[in-house]
C-alpha positions in Angstrom: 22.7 10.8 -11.5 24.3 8.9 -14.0 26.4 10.0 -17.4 23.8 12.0 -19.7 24.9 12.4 -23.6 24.5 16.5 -24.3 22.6 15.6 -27.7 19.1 16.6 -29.3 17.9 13.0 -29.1 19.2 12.8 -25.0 17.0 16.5 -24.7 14.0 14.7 -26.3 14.2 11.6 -23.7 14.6 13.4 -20.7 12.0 15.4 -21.6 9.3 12.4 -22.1 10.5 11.1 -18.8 10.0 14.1 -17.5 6.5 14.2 -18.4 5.8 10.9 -17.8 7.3 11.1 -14.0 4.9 14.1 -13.7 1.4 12.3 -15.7 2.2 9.2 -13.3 2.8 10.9 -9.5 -0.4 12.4 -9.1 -1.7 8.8 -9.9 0.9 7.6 -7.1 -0.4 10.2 -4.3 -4.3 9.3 -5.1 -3.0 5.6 -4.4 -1.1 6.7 -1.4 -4.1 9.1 0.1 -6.3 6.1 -0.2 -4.4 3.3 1.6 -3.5 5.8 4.1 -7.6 6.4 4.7 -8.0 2.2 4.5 -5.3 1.1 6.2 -6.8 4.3 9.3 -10.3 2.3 8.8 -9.0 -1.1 9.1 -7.2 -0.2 12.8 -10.4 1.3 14.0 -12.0 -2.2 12.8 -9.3 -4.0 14.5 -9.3 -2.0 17.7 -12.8 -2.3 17.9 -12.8 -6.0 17.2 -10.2 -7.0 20.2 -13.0 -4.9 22.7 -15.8 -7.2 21.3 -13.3 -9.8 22.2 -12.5 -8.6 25.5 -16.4 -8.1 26.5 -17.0 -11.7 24.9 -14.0 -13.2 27.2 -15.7 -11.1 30.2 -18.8 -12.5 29.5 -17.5 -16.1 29.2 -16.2 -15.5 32.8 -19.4 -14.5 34.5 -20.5 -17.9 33.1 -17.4 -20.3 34.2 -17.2 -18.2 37.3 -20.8 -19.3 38.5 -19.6 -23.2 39.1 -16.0 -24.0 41.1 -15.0 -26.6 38.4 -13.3 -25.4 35.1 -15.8 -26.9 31.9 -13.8 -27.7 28.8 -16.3 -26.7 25.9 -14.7 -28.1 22.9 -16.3 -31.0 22.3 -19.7 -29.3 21.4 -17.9 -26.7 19.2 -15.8 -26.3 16.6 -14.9 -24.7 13.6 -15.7 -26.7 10.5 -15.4 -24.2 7.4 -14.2 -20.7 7.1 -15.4 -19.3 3.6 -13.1 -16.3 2.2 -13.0 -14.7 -0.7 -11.0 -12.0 -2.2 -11.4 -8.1 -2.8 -9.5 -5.4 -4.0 -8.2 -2.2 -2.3 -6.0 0.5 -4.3 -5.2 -2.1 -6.9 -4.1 -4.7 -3.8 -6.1 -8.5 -3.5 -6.6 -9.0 0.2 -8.9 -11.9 2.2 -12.7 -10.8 2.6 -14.5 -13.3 5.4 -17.5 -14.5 4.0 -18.7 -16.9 7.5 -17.2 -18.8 10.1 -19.2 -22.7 9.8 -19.5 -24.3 13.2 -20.0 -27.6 14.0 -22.0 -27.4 17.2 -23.1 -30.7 19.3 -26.0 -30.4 22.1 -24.4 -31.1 25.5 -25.9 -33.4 27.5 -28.5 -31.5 29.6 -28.1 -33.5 32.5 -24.1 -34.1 32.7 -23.3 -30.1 32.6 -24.1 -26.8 33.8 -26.9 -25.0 33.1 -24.8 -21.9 31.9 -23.3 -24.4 29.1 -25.8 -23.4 26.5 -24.9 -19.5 26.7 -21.2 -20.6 27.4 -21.1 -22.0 23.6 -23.4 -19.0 22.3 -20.3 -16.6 24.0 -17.5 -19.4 22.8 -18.7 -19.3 19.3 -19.3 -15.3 19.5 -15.3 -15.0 20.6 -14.5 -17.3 17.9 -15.8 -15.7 15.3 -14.4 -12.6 16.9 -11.0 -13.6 16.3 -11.3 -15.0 13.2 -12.3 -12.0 11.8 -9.9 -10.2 13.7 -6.7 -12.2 12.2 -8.6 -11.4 8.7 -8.6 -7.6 9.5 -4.8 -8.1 10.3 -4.0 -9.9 7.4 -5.6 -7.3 5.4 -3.8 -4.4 7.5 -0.3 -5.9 6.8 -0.8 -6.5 2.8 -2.4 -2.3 2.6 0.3 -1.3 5.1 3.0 -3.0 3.1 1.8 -1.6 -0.4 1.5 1.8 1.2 5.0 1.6 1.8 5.9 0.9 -1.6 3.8 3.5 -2.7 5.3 6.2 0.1 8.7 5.0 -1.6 7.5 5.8 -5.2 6.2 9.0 -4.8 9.2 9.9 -2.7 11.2 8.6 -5.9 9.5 10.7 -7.9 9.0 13.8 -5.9 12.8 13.9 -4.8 15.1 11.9 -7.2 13.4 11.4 -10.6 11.7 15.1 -11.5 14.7 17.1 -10.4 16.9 14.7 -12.2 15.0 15.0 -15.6 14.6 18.7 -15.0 18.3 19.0 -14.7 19.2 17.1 -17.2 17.4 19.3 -19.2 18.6 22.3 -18.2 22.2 21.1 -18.5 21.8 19.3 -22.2 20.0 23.0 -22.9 22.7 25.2 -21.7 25.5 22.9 -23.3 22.7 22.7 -26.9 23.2 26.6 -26.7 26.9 26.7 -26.2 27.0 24.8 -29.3 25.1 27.0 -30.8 26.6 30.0 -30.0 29.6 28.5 -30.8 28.8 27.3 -34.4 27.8 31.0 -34.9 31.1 32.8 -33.7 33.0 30.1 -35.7 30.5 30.6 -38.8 31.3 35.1 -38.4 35.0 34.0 -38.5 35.1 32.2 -41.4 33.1 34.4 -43.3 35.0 37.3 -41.5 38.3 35.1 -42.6 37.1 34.7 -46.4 35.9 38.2 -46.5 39.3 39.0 -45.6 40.8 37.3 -48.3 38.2 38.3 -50.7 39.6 41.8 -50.3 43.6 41.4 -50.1 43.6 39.3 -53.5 
């Protein structure tokens, strides 16, 4: 807490910020309920992204697994765009996938497996998978890092700034009073004093 002056004008600051502090942290707990409740969302999303993966990969398997030679598939997919946008959560701007593009070549029917067609469909599936997953993480590290800074602020608020104000405020009040009181003993003995020598001349 640092040096407060016990004045009028002091009184009237620490009374505005306490007010303010108070007008401003039920904003700050709405901010902080809400990122809790998107930032909960988003690790469901995420958790349930990495099993699609998982099935996808398993999937991928039972294909390769049919034929004794490994099948490299890239040359008939890639990724040519991924299209993102922005949106905004609680005030924060985080990546929003709009597609995954793929550039997709038809294997040569007669050079590959028979499984290579669903191979690709499962290949692009586990692509896009992952994609959208490191999106969703993205997007769970900016909410997660603003929900800290918003835990912090309310914490400041709640535990430092309020009972601060308010005891500035009760300690400029009680000194205010002294002064007061003061001011009026010292006002009784002068007029006590005068009184006095009003009646001995």
């Amino acid at each position: 807490m640092g040096k407060i002056k016990n004045t009028k004008n002091e009184l009237k600051a620490q009374r505005d910020a306490l007010k303010r502090f108070k007008r401003y942290l039920p904003t700050l707990l709405l901010k902080k309920q809400q990122l809790q409740i998107e930032v909960r969302q988003l690790e469901f999303k995420i958790d349930a992204k990495k099993d699609e993966e998982r099935q996808a990969r398993k999937d991928l398997a039972v294909w390769v697994r049919l034929f004794s030679e490994p099948l490299d598939l890239s040359p008939w997919l890639s990724v040519s765009k991924i299209e993102r946008t922005s949106g905004n959560i609680a005030g924060v701007n985080i990546p929003v996938l709009q597609q995954v593009v793929f550039r997709r070549e038809t294997p040569d029917l007669y050079a590959t497996p028979a499984w290579v067609d669903e191979g690709l469909k499962t290949l692009e599936q586990l692509v896009r998978l992952r994609i959208e997953r490191r999106i969703l993480d993205e997007q769970l590290r900016l909410l997660a890092d603003e929900l800290r800074t918003t835990s912090q602020r309310v914490n400041l608020f709640e535990k430092v700034k309020i009972p601060e104000s308010a005891e500035n405020i009760r300690v400029i009040r009680i000194f205010l009073g002294d002064m007061d009181t003061a001011g009026v003993a010292r006002a009784k003995i002068a007029k006590g004093k005068s009184l006095d020598k009003g009646v001995a001349a």
